[in-house]
C-alpha positions in Angstrom: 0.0 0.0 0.0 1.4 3.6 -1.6 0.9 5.7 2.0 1.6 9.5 1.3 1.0 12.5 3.6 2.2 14.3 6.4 2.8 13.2 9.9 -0.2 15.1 11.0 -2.4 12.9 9.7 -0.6 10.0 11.2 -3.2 9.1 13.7 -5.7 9.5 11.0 -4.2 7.0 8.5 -3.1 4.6 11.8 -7.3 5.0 12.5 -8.2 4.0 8.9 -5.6 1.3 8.7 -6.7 -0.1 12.0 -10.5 -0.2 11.0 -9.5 -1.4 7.5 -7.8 -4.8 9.1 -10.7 -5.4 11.2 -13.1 -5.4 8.4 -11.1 -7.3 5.7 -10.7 -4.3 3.9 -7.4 -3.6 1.3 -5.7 0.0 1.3 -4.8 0.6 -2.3 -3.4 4.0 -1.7 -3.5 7.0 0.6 -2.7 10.0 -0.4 -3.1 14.3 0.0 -5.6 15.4 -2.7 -6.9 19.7 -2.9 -5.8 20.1 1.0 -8.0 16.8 1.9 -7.0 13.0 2.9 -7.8 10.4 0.0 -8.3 6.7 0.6 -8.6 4.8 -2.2 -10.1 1.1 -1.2 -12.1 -2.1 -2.1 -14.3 -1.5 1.4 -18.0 -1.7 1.3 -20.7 1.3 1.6 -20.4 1.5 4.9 -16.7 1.4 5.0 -16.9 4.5 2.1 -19.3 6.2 4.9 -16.5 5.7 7.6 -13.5 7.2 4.7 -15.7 10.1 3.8 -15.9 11.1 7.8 -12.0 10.9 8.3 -11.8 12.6 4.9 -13.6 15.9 6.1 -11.7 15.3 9.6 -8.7 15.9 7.5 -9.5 19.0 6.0 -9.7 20.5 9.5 -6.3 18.9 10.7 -2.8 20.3 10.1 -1.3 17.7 7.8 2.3 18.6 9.3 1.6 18.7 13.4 -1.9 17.9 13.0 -3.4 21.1 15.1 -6.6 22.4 14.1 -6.0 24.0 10.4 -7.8 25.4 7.1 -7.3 24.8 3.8 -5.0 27.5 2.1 -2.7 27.9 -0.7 0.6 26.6 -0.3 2.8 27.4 -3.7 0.1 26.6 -5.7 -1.6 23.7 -4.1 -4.3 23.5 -1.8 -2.9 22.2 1.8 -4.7 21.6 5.5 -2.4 24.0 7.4 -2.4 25.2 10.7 -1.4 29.1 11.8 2.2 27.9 12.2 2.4 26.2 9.1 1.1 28.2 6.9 3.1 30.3 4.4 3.4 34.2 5.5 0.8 36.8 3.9 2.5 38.9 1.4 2.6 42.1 2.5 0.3 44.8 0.6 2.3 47.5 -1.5 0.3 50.8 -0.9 -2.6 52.0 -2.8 -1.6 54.3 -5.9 -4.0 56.9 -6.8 -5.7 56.5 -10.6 -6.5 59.0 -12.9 -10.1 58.1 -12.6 -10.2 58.4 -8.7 -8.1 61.8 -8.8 -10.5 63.2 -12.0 -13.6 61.8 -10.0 -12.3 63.2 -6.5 -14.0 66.8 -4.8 -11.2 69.4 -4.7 -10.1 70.1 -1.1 -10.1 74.0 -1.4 -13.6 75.1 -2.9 -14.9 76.0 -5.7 -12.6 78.4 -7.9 -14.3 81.8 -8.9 
């Protein structure tokens, strides 16, 4: 079985691995997928109901430390990161003035006569 994330989601995958033996199901692969744990499986429906729960547990859990997280951008991907693991917030360059907000803007002095 391919296994493939963080260690965050370590006691997620040990979870579905666990479950997965009792039930007589095979683990094909598990993987990160858009920010969210993927389990791909030959389980049953009720199995796919118990994958789907621990798939939306994921996207609420820090796939590095595994601390409460949200999905955000991470050089292009989509990644379940907590604060600390989440890249920095470019900082904004300040506003320029247009030429249609300084033509459209009320003169400070009054009207000229």
């Amino acid at each position: 079985m391919d296994i493939n994330v963080g260690l965050g989601w370590k006691p997620l995958v040990d979870c579905i691995k666990t479950v997965a033996l009792l039930q007589g199901v095979t683990l094909f692969q598990v993987k990160e997928k858009f920010g969210q744990l993927r389990v791909y499986h030959n389980g049953d429906k009720r199995f796919e109901d118990f994958i789907n729960g621990m798939e939306s547990i994921s996207l609420s859990c820090c796939e590095e430390c595994g601390l409460p997280a949200k999905a955000v951008g991470v050089n292009g991907w989509i990644k379940a990161r907590c604060s600390s693991h989440r890249p920095p917030v470019p900082a904004q360059p300040p506003k320029q003035s247009t030429v249609e907000e300084y033509v459209g803007s009320t003169p400070t002095g009054g009207p000229i006569e």
